[in-house]
C-alpha positions in Angstrom: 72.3 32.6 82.5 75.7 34.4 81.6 76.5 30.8 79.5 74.3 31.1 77.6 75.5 34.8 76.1 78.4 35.5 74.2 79.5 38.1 76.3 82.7 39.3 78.5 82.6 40.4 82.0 84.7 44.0 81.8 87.0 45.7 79.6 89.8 43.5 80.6 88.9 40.9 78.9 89.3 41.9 75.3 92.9 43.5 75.9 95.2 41.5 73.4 94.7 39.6 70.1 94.3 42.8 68.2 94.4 42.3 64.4 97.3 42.2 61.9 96.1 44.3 58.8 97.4 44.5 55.3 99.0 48.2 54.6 97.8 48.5 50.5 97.8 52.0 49.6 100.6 53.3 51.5 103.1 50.7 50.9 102.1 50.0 46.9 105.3 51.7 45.6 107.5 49.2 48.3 109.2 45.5 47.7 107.6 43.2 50.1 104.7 42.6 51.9 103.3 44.6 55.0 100.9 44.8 57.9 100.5 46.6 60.9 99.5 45.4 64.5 97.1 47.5 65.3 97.3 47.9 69.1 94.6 51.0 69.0 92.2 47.8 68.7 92.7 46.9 72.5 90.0 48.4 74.4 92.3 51.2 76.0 93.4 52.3 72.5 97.0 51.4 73.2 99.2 48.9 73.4 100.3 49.9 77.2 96.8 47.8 78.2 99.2 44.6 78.0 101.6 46.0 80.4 98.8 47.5 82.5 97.0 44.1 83.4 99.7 42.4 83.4 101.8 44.1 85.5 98.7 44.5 88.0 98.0 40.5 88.0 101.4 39.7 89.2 101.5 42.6 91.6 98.3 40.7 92.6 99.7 37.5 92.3 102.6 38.2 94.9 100.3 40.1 97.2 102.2 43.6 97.1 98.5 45.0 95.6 95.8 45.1 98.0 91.8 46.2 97.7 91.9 49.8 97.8 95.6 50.1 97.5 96.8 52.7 94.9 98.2 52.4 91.7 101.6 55.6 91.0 103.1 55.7 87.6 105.0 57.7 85.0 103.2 58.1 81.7 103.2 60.0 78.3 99.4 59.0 78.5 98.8 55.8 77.2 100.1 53.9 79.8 98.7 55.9 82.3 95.2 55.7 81.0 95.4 51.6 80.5 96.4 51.9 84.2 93.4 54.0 85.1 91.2 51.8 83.0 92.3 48.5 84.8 92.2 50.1 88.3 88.4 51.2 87.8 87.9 47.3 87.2 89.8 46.4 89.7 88.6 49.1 92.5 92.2 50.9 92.7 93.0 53.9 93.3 95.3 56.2 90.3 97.8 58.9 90.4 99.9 59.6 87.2 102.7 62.1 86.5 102.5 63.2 83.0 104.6 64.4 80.5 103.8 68.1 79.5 104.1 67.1 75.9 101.7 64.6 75.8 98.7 65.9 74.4 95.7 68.0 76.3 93.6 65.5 74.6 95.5 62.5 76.7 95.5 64.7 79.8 91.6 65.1 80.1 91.2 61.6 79.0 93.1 60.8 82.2 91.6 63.0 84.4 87.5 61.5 82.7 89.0 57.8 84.2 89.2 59.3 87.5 93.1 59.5 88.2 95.0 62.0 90.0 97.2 63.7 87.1 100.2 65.9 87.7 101.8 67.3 84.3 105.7 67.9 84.7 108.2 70.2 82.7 108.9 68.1 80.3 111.9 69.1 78.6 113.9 68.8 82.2 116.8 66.0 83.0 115.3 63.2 84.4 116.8 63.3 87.2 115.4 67.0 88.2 113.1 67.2 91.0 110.5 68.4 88.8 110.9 65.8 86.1 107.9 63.0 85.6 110.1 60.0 86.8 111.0 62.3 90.1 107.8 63.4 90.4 105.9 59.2 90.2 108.5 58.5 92.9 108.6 61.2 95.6 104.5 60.1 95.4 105.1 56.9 95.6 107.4 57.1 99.2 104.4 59.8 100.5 101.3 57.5 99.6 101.2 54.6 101.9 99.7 51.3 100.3 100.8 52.7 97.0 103.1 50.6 94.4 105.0 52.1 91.8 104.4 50.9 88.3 108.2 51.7 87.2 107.8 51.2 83.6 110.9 52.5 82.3 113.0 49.9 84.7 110.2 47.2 85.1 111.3 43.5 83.4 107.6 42.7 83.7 107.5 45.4 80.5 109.2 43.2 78.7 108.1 40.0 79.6 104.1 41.2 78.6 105.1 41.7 75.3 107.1 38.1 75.2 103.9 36.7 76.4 101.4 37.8 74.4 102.3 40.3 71.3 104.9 38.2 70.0 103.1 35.4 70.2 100.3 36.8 68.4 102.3 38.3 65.3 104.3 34.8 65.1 100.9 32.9 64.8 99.2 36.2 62.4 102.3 35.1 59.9 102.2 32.0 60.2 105.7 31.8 61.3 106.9 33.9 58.4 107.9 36.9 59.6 111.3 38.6 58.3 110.8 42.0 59.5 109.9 43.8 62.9 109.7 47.7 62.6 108.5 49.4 65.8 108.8 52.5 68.0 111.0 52.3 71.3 110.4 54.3 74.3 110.7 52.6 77.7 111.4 49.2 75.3 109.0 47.1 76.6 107.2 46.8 73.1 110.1 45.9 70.8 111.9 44.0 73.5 109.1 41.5 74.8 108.3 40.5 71.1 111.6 40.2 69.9 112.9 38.4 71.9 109.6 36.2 71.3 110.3 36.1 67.8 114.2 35.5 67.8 113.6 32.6 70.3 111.4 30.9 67.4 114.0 32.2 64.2 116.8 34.5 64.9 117.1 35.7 61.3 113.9 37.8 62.2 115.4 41.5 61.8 114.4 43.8 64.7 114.4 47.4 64.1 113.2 50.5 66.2 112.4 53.7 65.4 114.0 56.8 67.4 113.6 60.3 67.9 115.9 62.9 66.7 116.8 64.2 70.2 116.8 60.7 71.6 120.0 59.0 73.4 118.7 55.2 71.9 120.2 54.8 68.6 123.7 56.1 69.5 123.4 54.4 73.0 122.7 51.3 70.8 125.6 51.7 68.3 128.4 52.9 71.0 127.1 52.1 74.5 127.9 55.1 74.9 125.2 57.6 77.1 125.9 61.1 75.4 123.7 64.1 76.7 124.7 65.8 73.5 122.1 64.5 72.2 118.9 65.3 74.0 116.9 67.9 72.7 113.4 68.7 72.7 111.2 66.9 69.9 107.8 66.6 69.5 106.6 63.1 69.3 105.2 61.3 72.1 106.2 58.2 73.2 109.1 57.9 71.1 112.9 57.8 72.2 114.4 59.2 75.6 116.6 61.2 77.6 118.1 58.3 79.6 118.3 54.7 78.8 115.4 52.1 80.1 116.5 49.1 81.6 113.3 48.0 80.0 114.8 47.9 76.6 116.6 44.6 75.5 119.4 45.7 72.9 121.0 42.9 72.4 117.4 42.0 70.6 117.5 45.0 68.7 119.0 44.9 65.4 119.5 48.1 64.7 117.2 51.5 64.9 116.3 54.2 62.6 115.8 57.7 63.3 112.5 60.1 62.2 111.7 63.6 62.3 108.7 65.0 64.2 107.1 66.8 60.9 107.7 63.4 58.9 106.3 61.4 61.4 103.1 64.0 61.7 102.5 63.8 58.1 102.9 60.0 58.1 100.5 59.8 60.4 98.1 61.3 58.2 98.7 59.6 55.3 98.1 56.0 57.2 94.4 57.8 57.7 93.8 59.0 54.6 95.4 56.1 52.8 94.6 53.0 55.0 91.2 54.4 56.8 93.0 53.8 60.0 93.1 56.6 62.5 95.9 56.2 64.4 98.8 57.9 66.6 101.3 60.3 66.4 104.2 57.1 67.0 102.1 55.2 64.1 103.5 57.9 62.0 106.7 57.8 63.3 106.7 53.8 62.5 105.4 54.6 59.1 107.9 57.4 58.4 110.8 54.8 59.7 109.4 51.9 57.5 109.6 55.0 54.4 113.7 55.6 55.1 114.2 51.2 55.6 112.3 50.9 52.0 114.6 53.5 50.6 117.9 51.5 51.6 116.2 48.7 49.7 116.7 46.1 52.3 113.0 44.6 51.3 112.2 42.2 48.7 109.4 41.1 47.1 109.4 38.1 49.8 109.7 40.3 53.2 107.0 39.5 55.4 107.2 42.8 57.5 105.3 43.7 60.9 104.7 47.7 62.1 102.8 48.1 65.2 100.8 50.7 65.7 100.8 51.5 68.9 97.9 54.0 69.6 94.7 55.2 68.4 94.5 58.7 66.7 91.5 60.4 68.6 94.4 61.1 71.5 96.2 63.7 68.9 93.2 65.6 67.7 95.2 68.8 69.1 98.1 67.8 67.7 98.8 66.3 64.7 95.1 66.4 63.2 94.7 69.9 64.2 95.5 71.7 61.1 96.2 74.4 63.3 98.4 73.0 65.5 100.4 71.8 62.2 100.5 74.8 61.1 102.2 76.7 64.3 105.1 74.0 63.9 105.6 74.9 60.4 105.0 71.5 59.6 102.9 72.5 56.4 105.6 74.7 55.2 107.6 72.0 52.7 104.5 70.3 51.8 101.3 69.5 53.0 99.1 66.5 53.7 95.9 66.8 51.6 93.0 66.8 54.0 89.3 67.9 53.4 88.0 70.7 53.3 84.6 71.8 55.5 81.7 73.1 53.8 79.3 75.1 55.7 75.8 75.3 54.4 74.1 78.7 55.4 
């Protein structure tokens, strides 16, 4: 009977092929011509649901994943609730060590998909006992039948992204694609599609976005690792304070760095400008794609490709939480319009 309904058998099935949609509004006053993946279409709200399945199939595939085996990882949230989503599909088991920064929001999502969630100090070295990555892999060596997702120093990251994402925006365009603006954090985003899209026409110009208080843009400019300067930022999902294997540079053109009150208020304006309710690294895209338009390096014939990475319902403490915005000071040099509540009595 099922052939005869147009119908999929779980979740899994619809991760991927998320649209490409004009940016009208918020881009009117720019040269050029740009849309934004919009990843908070895959049905875990994030673009990690790539990684997720497809890092699980090949564990699978090799047969290092077992029934009833269990499923470790390190996670600002998205990719740990794309991990929890495929391993209620797949009858795995879930345990996640979380960033403190990501939001409480993210935190009880992962805990509602049934994982086991321990929040580390976030704003420790990485190689602390305490920090998130320590944390995923003492877990990993006491859990027996347990794998280690290892996103930050995983290839499979990167190769995800080559096999599907960069496909998908070379097709969307038609092959006419100048630009690539994205976020990087463990690099498997940016660096899968890239080098997707250089592999078809390597005058495609690749740029992420960084953090300030992020080692990638210098790391990228110098090779040089400089602990000067990590400091604690906001933004989640955005930069880091060591350097991912799981980021290609030598596909990276060059990167651009945004603040965390920019990037909030970006955010904002995508949803009140574009109707689309996305993340807090959405803003930090849209806030990069602001300081690129600036330089002028559009034209009127730049085909240009954001992706927005996540879906906005994850930061309703955060950055669409007025007060929230208000205890960072964020709406003390200006402030995003937003509407006011009218209660009837």
């Amino acid at each position: 009977m099922k052939e005869d309904l147009n119908v999929y058998d779980n979740a899994l099935a619809l991760i991927g092929n998320t649209p490409l949609i004009k940016l009208n509004k918020i881009t009117s006053n720019f040269k050029g011509n740009f849309f934004a993946k919009v990843e908070g279409f895959n049905p875990g709200h994030s673009s990690k649901d790539r990684i997720a399945l497809y890092i699980i199939e090949e564990a699978e595939r090799k047969g290092i994943l077992n029934p009833g085996d269990t499923i470790i990882e390190t996670t600002s949230g998205n990719t740990g609730f794309s991990l929890a989503m495929v391993s209620i599909v797949k009858g795995y088991k879930c345990i996640l060590a979380v960033s403190s920064k990501s939001s409480p929001d993210k935190i009880d999502m992962l805990k509602t998909m049934g994982a086991e969630v321990y929040v580390c100090p976030a704003h420790v070295p990485a190689d602390d006992p305490k920090s998130y990555y320590e944390v995923a892999k003492r877990l990993h060596k006491e859990t027996k039948g347990s794998i280690y997702i290892n996103q930050y120093f995983n290839e499979l990251n990167i190769k995800a992204h080559y096999n599907s994402t960069g496909p998908e925006i070379w097709k969307q365009t038609e092959g006419k694609i100048t630009h690539l603006v994205a976020c990087s954090g463990t690099g498997g985003t940016i660096s899968g599609i890239a080098r997707y899209l250089k592999e078809q026409n390597k005058e495609v110009s690749i740029i992420g976005i960084d953090a300030y208080g992020s080692v990638l843009k210098k790391y990228h400019e110098t090779k040089e690792f400089d602990k000067g300067e990590i400091h604690p930022y906001r933004i989640e999902g955005l930069g880091k304070n060591l350097i991912p294997s799981a980021t290609d540079f030598d596909q990276i053109d060059r990167f651009v760095k945004v603040t965390d009150e920019g990037s909030a208020h970006a955010a904002r304006e995508i949803a009140s400008n574009e109707g689309l309710f996305v993340g807090y690294t959405s803003g930090a895209t849209m806030e990069g794609l602001k300081i690129l338009n600036k330089e002028g390096i559009f034209d009127k014939d730049s085909i240009v490709v954001v992706i927005f990475p996540d879906h906005g319902s994850r930061y309703m403490s955060k950055v669409y939480s007025d007060k929230w915005m208000e205890q960072q000071g964020f709406f003390d040099s200006k402030k995003t319009e937003v509407s006011e509540i009218n209660y009837v009595k």
